[in-house]
C-alpha positions in Angstrom: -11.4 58.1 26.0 -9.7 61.2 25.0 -7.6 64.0 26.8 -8.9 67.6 26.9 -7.6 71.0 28.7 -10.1 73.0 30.2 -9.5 76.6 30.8 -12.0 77.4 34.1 -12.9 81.1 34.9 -13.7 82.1 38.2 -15.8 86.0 38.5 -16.7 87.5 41.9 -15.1 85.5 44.5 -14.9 87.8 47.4 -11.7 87.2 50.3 -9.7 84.6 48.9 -6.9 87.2 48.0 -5.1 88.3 50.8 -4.7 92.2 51.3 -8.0 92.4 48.9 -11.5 92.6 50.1 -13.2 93.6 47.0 -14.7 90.6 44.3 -11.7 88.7 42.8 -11.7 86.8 39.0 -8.9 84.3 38.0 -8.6 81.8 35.2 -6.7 78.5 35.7 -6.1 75.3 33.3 -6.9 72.3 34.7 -6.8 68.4 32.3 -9.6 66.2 32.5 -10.7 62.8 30.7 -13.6 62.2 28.9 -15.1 61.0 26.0 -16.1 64.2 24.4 -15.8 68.0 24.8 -19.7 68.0 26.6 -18.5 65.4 29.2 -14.8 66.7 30.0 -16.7 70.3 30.6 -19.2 68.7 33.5 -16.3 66.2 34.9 -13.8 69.2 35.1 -16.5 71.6 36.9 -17.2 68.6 39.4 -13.6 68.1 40.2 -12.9 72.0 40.4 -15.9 72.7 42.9 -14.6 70.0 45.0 -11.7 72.0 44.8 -13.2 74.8 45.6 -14.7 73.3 48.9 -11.2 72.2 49.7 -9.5 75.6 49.4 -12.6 77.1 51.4 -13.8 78.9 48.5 -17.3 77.1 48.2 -18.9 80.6 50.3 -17.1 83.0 49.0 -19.5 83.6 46.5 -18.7 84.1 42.7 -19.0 81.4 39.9 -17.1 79.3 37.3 -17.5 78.4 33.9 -15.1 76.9 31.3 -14.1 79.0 28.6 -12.3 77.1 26.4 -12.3 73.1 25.6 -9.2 71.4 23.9 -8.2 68.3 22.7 -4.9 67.4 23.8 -2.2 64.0 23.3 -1.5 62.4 26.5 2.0 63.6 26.1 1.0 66.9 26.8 -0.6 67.0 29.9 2.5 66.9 32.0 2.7 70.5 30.4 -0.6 71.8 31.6 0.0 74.5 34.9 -2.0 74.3 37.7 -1.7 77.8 39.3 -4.4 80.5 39.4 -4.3 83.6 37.1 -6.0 86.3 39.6 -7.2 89.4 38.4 -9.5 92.3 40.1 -13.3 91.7 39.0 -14.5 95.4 39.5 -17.6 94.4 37.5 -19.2 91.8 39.4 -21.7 92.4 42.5 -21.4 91.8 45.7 -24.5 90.0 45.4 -23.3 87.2 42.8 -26.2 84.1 42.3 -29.1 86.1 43.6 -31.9 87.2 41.1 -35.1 88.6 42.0 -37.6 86.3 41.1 -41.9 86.2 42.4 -42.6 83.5 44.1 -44.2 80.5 43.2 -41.8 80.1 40.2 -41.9 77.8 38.0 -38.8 75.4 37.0 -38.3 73.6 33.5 -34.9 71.5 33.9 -33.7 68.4 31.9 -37.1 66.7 31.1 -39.0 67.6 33.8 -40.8 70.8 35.5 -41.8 71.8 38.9 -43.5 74.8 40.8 -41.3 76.1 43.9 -42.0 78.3 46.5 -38.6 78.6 48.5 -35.7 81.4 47.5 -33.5 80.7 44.9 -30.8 82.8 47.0 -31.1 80.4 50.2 -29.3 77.5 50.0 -30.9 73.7 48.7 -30.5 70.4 49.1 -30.1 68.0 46.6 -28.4 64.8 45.0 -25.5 64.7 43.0 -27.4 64.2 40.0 -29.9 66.8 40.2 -27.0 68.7 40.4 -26.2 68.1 37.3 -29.8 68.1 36.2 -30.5 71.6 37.6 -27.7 73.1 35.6 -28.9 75.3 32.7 -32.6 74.8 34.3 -35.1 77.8 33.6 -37.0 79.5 36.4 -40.0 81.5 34.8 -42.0 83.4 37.5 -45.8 85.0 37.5 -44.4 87.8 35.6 -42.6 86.8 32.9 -39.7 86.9 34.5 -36.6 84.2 33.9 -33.1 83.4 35.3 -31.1 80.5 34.1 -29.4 78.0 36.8 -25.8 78.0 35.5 -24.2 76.4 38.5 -24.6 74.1 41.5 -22.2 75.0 44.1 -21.9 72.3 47.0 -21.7 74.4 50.6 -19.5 71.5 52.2 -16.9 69.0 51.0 -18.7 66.2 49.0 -17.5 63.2 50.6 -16.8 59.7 49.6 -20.5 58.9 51.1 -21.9 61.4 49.3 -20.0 59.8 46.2 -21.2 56.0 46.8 -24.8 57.4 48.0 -26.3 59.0 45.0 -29.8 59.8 46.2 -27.9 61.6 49.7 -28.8 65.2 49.7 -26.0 68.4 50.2 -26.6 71.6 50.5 -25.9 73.9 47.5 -26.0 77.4 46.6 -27.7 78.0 43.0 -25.0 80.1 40.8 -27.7 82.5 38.5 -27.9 84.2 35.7 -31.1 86.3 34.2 -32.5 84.0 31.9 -33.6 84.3 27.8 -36.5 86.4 27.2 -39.3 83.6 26.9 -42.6 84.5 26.0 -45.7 82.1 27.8 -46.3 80.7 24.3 -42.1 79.6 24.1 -42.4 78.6 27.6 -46.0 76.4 27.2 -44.0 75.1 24.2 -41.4 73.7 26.7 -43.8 72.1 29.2 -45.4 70.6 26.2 -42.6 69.1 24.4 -41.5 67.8 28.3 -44.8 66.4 28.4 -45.4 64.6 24.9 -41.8 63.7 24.9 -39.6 60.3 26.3 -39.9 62.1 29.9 -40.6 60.1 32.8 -42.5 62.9 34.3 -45.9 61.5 32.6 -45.8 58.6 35.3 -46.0 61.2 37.7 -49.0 63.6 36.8 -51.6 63.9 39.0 -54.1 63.9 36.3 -54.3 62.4 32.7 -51.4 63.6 30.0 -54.7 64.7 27.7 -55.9 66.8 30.8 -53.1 67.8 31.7 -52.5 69.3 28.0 -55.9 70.9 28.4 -55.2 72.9 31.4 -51.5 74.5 29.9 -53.3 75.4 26.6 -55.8 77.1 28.8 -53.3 79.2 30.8 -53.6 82.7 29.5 -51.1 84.5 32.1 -47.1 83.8 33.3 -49.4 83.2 36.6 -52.1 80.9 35.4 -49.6 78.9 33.8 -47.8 78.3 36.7 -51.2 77.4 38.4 -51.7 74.6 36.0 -48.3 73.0 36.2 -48.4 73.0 40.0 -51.8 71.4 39.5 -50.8 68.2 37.5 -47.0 68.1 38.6 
């Protein structure tokens, strides 16, 4: 395995500067070992929002992404700081991981889709690993609408039983973004490709895969698209 630095960015925490109510950003370097740049960036964001549970920052809002990925010799990570670099965040909203989707939306996530009904903004439960699964999932609603799922957030310290029990469920807050501007065909393209690929969803279509096919390619709407997948999903 291999050594990496990963410098984390935090935008739009709100109260975890003292003397500062408004939405705080702050960057902060933090090693990890992996055996590639892909896995150090999801092991580092797992260990930092356990962090962030610890220091009571889960709720206050805001999000974190890693900016930059390095390769590093063992013999430098005694060099690596761990303090924050806090800076004011006058750009971000008070209303970080919210976006204003219609309801039933649809969700297209690693190999898989599903039609939801509840908020995004409420909180969710869910496993560790769709956790990791929901990250960089699409939501597309009756409009045309997207947002991309950048972050899981848990909403209490993940515990040692949550660690050894991977199918126990937390409660999370979904980090958002607004999504890329996907037409129905680029979206239909996705569901198809999901479900003519090596996705296990086909063992769990309530119809056949040919009818199911049928009923996409029929779809001439954001909203009858949606229809069908909530009708063979």
């Amino acid at each position: 395995m291999a050594h990496f630095r990963c410098l984390i960015r935090g935008e739009g925490f709100l109260g975890i500067l003292e003397g500062r109510d408004g939405p705080i950003g702050f960057y902060v370097n933090r090693p990890v070992e992996a055996d590639d740049a892909e896995q150090a960036r999801r092991a580092v964001l797992d260990a930092f929002h356990a962090e962030l549970a610890e220091r009571g920052w889960a709720e206050k809002g805001g999000r974190v992404v890693v900016d930059e990925i390095d390769e590093i010799d063992v013999s430098e990570l005694s060099s690596i700081g761990q303090g924050f670099v806090v800076f004011p965040d006058e750009e971000a909203g008070t209303e970080q991981g919210t976006v204003d989707l219609q309801r039933p939306f649809l969700l297209i996530g690693h190999g898989g889709f599903s039609v939801h009904s509840d908020a995004l903004a409420e909180p969710w439960m869910m496993t560790r690993t769709a956790m990791d699964n929901f990250r960089n999932a699409v939501c597309y609603d009756g409009s045309g609408t997207t947002c991309t799922i950048i972050d899981a957030i848990p909403l209490r310290d993940v515990t040692l039983r949550d660690r050894m029990l991977p199918l126990r469920q937390i409660p999370v807050r979904l980090v958002l973004q607004p999504g890329p501007d996907l037409s129905l065909a680029a979206v239909r393209v996705r569901l198809l490709s999901i479900l003519q690929g090596d996705s296990e969803i086909a063992d769990f279509l309530k119809i056949p895969t040919g009818e199911a096919i049928t009923r996409l390619n029929q779809a001439r709407t954001p909203r009858e698209l949606i229809t069908a997948a909530e009708t063979i999903t």
